[in-house]
Each structure stands twice: as C-alpha cells, then as structure tokens.
N, C-alpha and C positions, 0 to 999 in steps of 0.2 A: 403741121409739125406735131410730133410726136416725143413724149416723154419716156426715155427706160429707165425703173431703176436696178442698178446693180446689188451684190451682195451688199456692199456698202453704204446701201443705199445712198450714193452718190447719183442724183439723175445726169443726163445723156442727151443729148437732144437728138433727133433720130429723122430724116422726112415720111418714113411710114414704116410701120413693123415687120421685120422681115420674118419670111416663115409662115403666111397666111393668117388666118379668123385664130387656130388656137395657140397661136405665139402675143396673139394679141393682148393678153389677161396681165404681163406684164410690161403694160404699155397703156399709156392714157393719154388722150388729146389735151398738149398743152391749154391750158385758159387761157384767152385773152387780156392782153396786158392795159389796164385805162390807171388813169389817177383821179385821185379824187380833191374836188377843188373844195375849200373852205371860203365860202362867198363873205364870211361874214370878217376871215382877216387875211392876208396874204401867204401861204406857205412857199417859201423862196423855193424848196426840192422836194416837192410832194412824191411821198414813195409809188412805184410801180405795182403793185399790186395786180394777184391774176384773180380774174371775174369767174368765180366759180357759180355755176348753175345748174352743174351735171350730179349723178348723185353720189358718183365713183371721185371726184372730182372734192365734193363737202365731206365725204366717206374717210376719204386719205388726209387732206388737211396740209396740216406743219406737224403731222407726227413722224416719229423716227429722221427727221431732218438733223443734223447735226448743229447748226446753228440760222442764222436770220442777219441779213444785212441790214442796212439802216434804211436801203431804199428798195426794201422787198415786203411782200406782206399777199394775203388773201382778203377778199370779197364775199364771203359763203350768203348767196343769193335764192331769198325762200319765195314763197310764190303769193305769201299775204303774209300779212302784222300777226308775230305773234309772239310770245314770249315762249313758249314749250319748242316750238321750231324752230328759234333761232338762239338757242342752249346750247354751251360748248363744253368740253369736258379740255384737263389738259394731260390726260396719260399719253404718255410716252411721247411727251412735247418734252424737251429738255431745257428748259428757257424760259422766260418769261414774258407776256405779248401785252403789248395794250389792245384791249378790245375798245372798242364804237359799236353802239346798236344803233342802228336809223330808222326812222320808220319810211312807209311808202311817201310821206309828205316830203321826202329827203332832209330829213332835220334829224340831230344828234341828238336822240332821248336816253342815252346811259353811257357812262364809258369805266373802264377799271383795269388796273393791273393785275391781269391772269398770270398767276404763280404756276410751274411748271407740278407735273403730278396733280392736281390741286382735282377733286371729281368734277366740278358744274360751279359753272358761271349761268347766271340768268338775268335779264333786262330786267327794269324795275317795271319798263313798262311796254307794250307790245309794240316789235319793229320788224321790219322783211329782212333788212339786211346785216351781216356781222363782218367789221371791219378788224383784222387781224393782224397789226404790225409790229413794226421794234418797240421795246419800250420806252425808247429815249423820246419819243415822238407822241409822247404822250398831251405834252399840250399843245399838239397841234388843231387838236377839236376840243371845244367844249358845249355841253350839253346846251340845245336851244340852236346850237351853229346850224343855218341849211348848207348844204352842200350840192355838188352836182358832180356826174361822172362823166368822165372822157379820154376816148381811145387815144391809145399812143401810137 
C-alpha cells in the first residue's frame, strides 16, 4: 500500500502509484502498523503507530499533518543508540507530541512534551528508537519502562 499526499496534504491510501517510477516522488510506502507494549504496566489501547525505518519515511514525519488522533503516532527507527540520530525538530508540526526515546535494550530512557514549532528535542541519553504520539498518552511510559513491539 501506498500513501499520496494531496495539495491538502490529506493522505490517500492508494495500492500502487499510478503513472510509473516518476509519479512516484509523490507517493511513499505506507509504514507498517505495530503497537507498543509497556511490559511494566498494562496499556488498555496502545496507539497504532507506523514503524518508520525508511529515510523518506523519518524525512516526512508528522509534519504538515493537520492533526494526530489519540490512537496514531510514529516509530522513527535508527540503526544504533544515539542521542544526535535520534533528535527531532518540531517545524511545521502543529501540535504537540509526547516523545519516548528507547534505547536498543527496549527500555524507556527519556520521554517529554514536544511543543509544536519548538527547534530540537534531544534524549538525555543515547536511544535507537523515537516514539511519537498524542500527548494525552503521555503517561503511558515512564522512563526505566521496558517495552516490546508488535505487529498488528
């Protein structure tokens, strides 16, 4: 499946981009959708969240999106622990997100509410993964939590 976005940037779900390789550039392979479990206490509706590990994929984000459901969110998946690669900025987010950083051990080593516009957010201390959701879901993790992911 395939994402398009329009002027509106409203995405489209799409099963493959019509018009060949250079229709393609406005069209991105949806992420795969897993949740993330909080082993250490029960989360009754863990958001959906897409597994980003593309680069076009971490590139795009939650910008220019209009808003964020309570049970939607990103994964931006790096490829080792580190606090410079896994930095978010929040231009032309219009919203407010709770971030998670996790490191490769799947444990929660930072979490904070990223204010929309705001330049750079940074781990306090080095993680692979940045979890990007509502902010009402804010304590759904707390720093120390191990977690584990799974497809939906």
């Amino acid at each position: 499946m395939w994402k398009k976005y329009s002027a509106r940037n409203q995405p489209e779900i799409v099963s493959h981009p019509p018009g060949g390789k250079s229709a393609a550039r406005f069209y991105e392979p949806m992420p795969r959708l897993i949740t993330i479990n909080n082993l250490n206490k029960t989360i009754e509706n863990p958001a959906h969240v897409g597994f980003c590990d593309s680069f076009l994929c971490k590139l795009r984000g939650l910008m220019f999106r209009t808003h964020l459901t309570l049970d939607e969110g990103l994964l931006l998946v790096e490829k080792r622990d580190s606090r410079l690669d896994t930095s978010i900025h929040m231009f032309f987010v219009p919203f407010d997100l709770a971030v998670f950083w996790i490191n490769s051990d799947m444990t929660v080593v930072d979490k904070v509410i990223a204010k929309s516009w705001h330049p750079a957010y940074f781990s306090k201390t080095d993680a692979r993964y940045t979890l990007e959701i509502h902010p009402d879901r804010y304590g759904d993790y707390e720093i120390g939590d191990k977690v584990e992911f799974k497809n939906v």
